[in-house]
C-alpha positions in Angstrom: 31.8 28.6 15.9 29.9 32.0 16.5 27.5 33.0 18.8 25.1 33.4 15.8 26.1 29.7 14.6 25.6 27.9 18.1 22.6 30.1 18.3 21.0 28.8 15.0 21.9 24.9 16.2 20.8 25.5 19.3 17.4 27.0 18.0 17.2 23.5 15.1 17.7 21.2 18.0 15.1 22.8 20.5 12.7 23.0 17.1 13.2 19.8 16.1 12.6 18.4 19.6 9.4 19.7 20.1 7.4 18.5 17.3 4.9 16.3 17.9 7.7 13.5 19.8 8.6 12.2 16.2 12.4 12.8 17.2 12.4 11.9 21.0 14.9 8.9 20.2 17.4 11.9 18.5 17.0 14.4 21.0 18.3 13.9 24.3 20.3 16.6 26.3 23.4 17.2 23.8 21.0 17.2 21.4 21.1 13.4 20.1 23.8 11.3 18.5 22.2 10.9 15.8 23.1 8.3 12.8 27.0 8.8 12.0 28.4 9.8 8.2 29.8 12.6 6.7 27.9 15.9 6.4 27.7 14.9 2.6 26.3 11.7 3.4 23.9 13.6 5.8 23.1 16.2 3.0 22.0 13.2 0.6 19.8 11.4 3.6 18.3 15.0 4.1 17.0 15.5 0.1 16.0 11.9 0.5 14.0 12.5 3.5 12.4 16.0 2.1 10.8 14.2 -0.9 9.7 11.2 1.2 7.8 13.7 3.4 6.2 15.9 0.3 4.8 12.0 -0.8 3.5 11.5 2.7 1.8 14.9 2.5 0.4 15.0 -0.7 -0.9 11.2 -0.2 -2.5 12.1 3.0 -4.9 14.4 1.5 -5.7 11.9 -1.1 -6.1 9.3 0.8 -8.4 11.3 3.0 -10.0 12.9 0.2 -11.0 9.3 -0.7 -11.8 7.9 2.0 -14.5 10.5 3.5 -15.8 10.4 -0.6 -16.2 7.1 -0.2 -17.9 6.5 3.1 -20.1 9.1 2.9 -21.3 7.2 -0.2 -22.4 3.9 2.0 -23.8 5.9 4.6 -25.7 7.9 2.3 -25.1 11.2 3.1 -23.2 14.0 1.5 -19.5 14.7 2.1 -18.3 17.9 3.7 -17.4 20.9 1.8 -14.0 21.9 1.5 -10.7 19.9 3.3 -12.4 17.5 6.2 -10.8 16.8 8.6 -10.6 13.6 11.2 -12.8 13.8 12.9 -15.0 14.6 9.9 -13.8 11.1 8.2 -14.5 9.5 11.6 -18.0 10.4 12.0 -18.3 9.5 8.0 -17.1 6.2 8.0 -18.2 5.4 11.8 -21.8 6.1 9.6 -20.8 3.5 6.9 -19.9 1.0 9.3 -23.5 1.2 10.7 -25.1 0.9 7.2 -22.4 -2.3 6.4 -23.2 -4.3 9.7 -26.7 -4.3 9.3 -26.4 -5.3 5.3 -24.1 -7.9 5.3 -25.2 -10.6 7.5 -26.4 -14.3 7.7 -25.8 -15.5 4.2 -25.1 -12.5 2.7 -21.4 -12.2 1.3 -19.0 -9.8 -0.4 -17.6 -11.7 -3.5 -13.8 -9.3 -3.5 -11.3 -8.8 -6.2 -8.7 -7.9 -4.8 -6.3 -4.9 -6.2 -2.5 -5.4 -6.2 -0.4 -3.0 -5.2 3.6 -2.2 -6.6 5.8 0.3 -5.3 6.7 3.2 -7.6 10.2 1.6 -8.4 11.1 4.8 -10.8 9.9 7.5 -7.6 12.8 5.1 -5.8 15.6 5.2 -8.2 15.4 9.0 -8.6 15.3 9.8 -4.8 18.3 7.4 -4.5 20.0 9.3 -7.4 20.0 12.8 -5.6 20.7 11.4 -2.2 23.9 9.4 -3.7 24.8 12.0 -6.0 25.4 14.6 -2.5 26.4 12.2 -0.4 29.0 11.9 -3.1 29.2 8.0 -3.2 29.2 6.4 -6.6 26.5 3.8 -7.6 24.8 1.2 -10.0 21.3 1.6 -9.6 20.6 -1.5 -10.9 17.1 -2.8 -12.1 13.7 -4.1 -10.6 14.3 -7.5 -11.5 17.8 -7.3 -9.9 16.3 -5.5 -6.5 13.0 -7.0 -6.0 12.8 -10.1 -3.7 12.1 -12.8 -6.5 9.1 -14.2 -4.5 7.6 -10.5 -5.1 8.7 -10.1 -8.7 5.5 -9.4 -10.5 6.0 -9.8 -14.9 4.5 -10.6 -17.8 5.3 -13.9 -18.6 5.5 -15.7 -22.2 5.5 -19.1 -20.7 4.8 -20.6 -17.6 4.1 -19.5 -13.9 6.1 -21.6 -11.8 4.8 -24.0 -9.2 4.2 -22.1 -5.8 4.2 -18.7 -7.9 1.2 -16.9 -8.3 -1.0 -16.1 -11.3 -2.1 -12.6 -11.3 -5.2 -10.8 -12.6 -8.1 -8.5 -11.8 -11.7 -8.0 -12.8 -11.7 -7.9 -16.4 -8.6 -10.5 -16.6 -8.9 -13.9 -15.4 -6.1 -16.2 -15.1 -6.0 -20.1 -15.1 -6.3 -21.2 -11.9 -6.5 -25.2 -10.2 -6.4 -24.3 -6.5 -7.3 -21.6 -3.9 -8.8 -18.3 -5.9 -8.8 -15.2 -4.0 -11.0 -13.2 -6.0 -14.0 -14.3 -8.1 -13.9 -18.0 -9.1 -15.3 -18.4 -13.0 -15.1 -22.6 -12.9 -15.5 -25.6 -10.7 -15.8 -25.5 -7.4 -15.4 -28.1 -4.8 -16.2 -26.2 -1.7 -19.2 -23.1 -1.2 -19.8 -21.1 -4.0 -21.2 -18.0 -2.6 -22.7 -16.2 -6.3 -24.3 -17.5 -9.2 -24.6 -21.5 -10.0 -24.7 -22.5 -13.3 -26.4 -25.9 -12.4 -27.6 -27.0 -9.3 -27.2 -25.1 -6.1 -27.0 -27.9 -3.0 -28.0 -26.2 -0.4 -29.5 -22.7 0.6 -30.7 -20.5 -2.6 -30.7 -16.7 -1.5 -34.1 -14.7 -2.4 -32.0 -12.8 -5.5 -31.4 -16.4 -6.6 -27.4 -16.7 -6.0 -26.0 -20.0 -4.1 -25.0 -20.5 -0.8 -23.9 -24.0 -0.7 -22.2 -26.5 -3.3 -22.5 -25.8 -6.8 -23.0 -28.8 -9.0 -22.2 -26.9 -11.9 -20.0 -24.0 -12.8 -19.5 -21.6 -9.6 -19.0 -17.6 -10.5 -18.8 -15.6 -7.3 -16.4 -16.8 -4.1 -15.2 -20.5 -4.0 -14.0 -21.6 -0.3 -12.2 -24.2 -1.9 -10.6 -25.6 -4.9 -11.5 -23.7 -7.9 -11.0 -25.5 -11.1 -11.2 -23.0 -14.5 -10.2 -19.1 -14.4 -9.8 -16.9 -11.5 -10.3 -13.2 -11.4 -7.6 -12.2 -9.0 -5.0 -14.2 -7.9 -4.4 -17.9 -7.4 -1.5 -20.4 -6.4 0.3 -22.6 -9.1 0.4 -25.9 -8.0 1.1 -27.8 -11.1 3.9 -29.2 -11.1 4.7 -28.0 -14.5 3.9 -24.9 -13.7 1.4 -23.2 -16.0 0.7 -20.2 -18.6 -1.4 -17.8 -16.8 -3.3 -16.3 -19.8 -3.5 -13.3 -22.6 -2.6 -10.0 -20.1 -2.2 -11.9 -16.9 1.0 -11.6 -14.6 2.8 -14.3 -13.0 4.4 -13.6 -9.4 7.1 -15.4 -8.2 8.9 -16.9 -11.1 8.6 -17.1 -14.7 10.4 -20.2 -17.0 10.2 -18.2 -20.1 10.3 -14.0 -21.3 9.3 -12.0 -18.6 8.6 -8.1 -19.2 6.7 -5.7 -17.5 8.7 -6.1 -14.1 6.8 -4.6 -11.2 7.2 -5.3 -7.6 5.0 -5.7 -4.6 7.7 -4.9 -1.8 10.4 -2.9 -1.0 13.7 -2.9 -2.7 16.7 -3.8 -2.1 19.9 -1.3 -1.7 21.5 -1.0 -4.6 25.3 -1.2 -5.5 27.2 1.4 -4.1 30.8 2.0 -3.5 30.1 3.6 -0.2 27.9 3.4 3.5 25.3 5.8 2.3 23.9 3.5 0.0 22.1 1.4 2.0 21.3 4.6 3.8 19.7 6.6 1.1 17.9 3.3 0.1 15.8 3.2 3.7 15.1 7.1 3.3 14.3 6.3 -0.5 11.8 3.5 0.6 9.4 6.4 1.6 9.1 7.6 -1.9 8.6 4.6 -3.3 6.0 2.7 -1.6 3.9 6.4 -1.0 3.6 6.3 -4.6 2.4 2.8 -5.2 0.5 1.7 -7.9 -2.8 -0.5 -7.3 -5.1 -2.2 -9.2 -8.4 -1.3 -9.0 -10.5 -4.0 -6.9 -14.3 -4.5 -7.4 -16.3 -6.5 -5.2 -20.0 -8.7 -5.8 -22.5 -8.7 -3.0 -24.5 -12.3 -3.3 -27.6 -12.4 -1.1 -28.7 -9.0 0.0 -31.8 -7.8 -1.6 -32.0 -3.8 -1.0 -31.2 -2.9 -3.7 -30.5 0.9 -3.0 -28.2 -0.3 -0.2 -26.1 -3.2 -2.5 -25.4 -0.3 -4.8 -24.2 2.1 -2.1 -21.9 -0.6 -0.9 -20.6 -1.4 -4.1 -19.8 1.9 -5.5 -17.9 2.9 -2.4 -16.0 -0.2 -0.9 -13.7 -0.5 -3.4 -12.3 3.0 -2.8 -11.8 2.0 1.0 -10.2 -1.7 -0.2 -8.1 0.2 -2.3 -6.8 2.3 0.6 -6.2 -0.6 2.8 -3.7 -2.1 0.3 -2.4 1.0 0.0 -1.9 0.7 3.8 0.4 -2.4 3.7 3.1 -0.3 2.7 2.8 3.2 3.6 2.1 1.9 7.1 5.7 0.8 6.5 6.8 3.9 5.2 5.8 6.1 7.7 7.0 4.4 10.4 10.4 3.8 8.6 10.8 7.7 7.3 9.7 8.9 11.1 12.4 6.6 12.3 14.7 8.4 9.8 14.0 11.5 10.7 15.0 10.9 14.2 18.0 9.1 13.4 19.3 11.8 11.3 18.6 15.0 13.3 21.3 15.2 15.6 24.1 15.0 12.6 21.7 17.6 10.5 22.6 20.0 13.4 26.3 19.3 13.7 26.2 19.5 10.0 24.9 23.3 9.8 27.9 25.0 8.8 28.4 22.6 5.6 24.9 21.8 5.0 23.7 25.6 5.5 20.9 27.0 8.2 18.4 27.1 5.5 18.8 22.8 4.6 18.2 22.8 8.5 15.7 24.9 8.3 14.2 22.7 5.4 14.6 19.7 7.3 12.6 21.3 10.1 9.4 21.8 7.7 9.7 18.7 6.9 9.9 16.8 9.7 6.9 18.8 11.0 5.0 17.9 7.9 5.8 14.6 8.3 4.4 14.5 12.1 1.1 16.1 10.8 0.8 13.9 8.1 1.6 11.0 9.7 -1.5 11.6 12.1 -4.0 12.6 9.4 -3.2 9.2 7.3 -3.4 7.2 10.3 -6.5 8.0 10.9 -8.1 7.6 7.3 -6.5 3.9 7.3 -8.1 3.2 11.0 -11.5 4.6 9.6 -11.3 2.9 6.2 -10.4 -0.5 7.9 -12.8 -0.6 9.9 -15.7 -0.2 7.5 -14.2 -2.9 4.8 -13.4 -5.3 7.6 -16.8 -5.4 8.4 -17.6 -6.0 5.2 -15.3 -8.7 3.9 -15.1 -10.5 7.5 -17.4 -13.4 6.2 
C-alpha cells in the first residue's frame, strides 16, 4: 500500500474514532476488527447504512419540528423562529408539562385513541435491494405477509379476526369489540366509564356533566373494564369464533378469510438470500424502515376539566406528542441498532479503502457523524415529548 493509501486509512480510522464515542466498540488500537465479509459485502452494508442515517436526519428535524409546535401550543406561548434547538424544545415542553399537571387531576381524565404505527416495509425492501445488489449476493425479497411476525401482521380482513388477535381502528372507525378497549368505548361497560353516560351515571358526575363512575347505560369515553359494543382503537378477540371486525377496520394477528392491505407493526424478518450478507443488510435496512413508519393519527377526549381555553390547548397539541411517542417504539430501536452498525462495520470500511474507494470512506464518515448528531437531537425530542403525554395519560 502507499504512503498516501495508509495515510488516507489512517486519517478514516482516527476520524471515525473521534466522533461523538458512536464507534468506541470498532476502534481500538489497530483500528477495530470490525464485522467480517468481503469488501463487497461491506460496500452493500455501507449504502445500507448511508440511507438509514439520511432517515435519521431528516426525521430528527421533524420530529423536533413537531414536537416544540406542539408543546408550545399547551403551554401557550409562541414557538421559536427558525430551527430550535434542545434546549429550546426543553424549556417548551418543560412549559407544557406545567400547564398538563395542574389540568389533569382528581377526576379529570384523558379519554386516548391511540395511533398505530407500521414500518415503511417498501423504504426496507429498496434499501435491502442496493445493499444485496453490491454485496453481490442473490436474493428473494419476499413479501410482508411472508416477513412480518404473524402476531404483528396488520390486514384487511373479509372475515373474521381470530381469537387472541386484535381488531383495529381509530377515531372515525370503530371496530366490534367484547373485552378490554384501548381507546374510546361506544357500548356497555362493566367497569368506570370516564365520558359521557347515556343513562344513569352511579357515582360522581363531573361539573361539564361527564361520568366518573358506573354507567348504567351506554358508556362513550374510557371503559376500565369490559366494553361490550364498538371500540375506537383497538380491542382483544376473545370469541371463540373469532369475529368480523367491521366496514374499514384491520384485524392484527390472524385473519380466517381474504386478507389485503398487509402492513406491519414490527421489524422484518431477513429475507431469502443465497449468501451472509443477507441477514446483514436486513439489520442495516431496519433503520430505513422503521424511521419511515407510518402512524395513525391518535385523538384524545378530556372528561372533567372545565377551562375551557386550557381543554382546547391540550387537545390540539397532545396528539402531536402521542404521535411521536409511537413513533419512539421503533426508532428508539433503530437508532440504537444503526449506531451499533456503524461501529461494527468501521474497521472493515477502512481495510476496504482500496476496493471500496477513499471517497465511500469518506461518505461513510459524514454519515456516521450525522448519525451521532442526530441521534442526540431525537433523543431529546422523545425525552421531552414523553414527559408531557405521560403526565397526561398517567390516570
Amino acid at each position: 500500500m502507499s504512503q498516501n493509501r495508509k495515510l488516507t486509512s489512517l486519517v478514516s480510522v482516527v476520524t471515525l474514532c473521534g466522533l461523538s464515542g458512536l464507534l468506541v466498540a470498532a476502534c481500538g488500537d489497530d483500528g477495530g476488527d470490525g464485522g467480517g465479509g468481503s469488501c463487497a459485502e461491506i460496500s452493500g452494508r455501507v449504502e445500507a447504512l448511508k440511507t438509514s442515517a439520511a432517515a435519521l436526519t431528516a426525521l430528527s428535524g421533524t420530529i423536533k419540528t413537531d414536537v416544540i409546535g406542539a408543546c408550545s401550543q399547551i403551554a401557550g406561548t409562541m414557538p421559536p423562529t427558525g430551527t430550535p434547538t434542545d434546549d429550546q424544545v426543553r424549556t417548551a415542553c418543560n412549559a407544557a408539562k406545567v400547564v398538563v399537571d395542574a389540568a389533569i387531576t382528581g377526576s379529570v381524565s384523558v379519554v386516548v385513541v391511540p395511533p398505530v404505527c407500521t414500518v415503511d416495509a417498501q423504504a426496507q425492501f429498496m434499501c435491502e435491494g442496493s445493499c444485496t445488489a453490491e454485496a453481490e449476493v442473490m436474493c428473494d425479497p419476499g413479501s410482508v405477509e411472508v416477513r412480518c411476525d404473524p402476531g404483528e401482521l396488520s390486514v384487511q380482513c373479509s372475515g373474521t379476526c381470530n381469537v387472541n388477535a386484535y381488531c383495529e381502528g381509530d377515531v372515525n372507525v370503530g371496530v366490534a369489540c367484547q373485552g378490554a378497549c384501548e381507546g374510546r368505548c361506544e357500548g356497555t361497560c362493566s367497569g368506570k366509564c370516564s365520558g359521557a353516560c347515556d343513562g344513569t351515571c352511579m357515582g360522581t358526575t363531573n361539573s361539564d356533566g361527564s361520568c366518573a363512575g358506573t354507567c348504567m347505560g351506554t358508556c362513550r369515553g374510557d371503559c376500565d373494564a369490559n366494553c361490550m359494543g364498538q371500540c375506537k382503537g383497538s380491542c382483544k378477540v376473545t370469541a371463540s369464533g373469532g369475529v368480523m371486525c367491521g366496514a374499514n377496520a384491520r384485524c392484527k394477528g390472524g385473519c380466517t378469510g381474504t386478507a389485503t392491505a398487509p402492513r406491519c407493526e414490527a421489524n422484518l424478518k431477513p429475507p431469502a438470500c443465497e449468501g451472509s450478507a443477507s441477514a446483514q443488510c436486513n439489520a442495516d435496512c431496519e433503520g430505513s424502515a422503521s424511521l419511515k413508519a407510518n402512524c395513525t393519527d391518535p385523538s384524545i377526549e378530556i372528561v372533567g376539566l372545565a377551562d375551557v381555553a386550557v381543554k382546547n390547548r391540550i387537545v390540539a397539541g397532545l396528539p402531536k406528542l402521542l404521535k411521536v411517542a409511537a413513533q419512539g417504539e421503533l426508532v428508539g430501536k433503530a437508532v440504537v441498532d444503526i449506531s451499533g452498525d456503524f461501529a461494527e462495520v468501521a474497521g472493515d470500511v477502512v481495510s476496504c479503502t482500496l476496493e471500496v474507494g477513499a471517497s465511500a470512506v469518506a461518505a461513510f464518515t459524514g454519515a456516521v457523524q450525522a448519525t451521532a448528531t442526530a441521534s442526540a437531537s431525537v433523543s431529546v425530542s422523545f425525552e421531552a415529548s414523553a414527559s408531557v403525554s405521560g403526565s397526561a395519560t398517567a390516570g
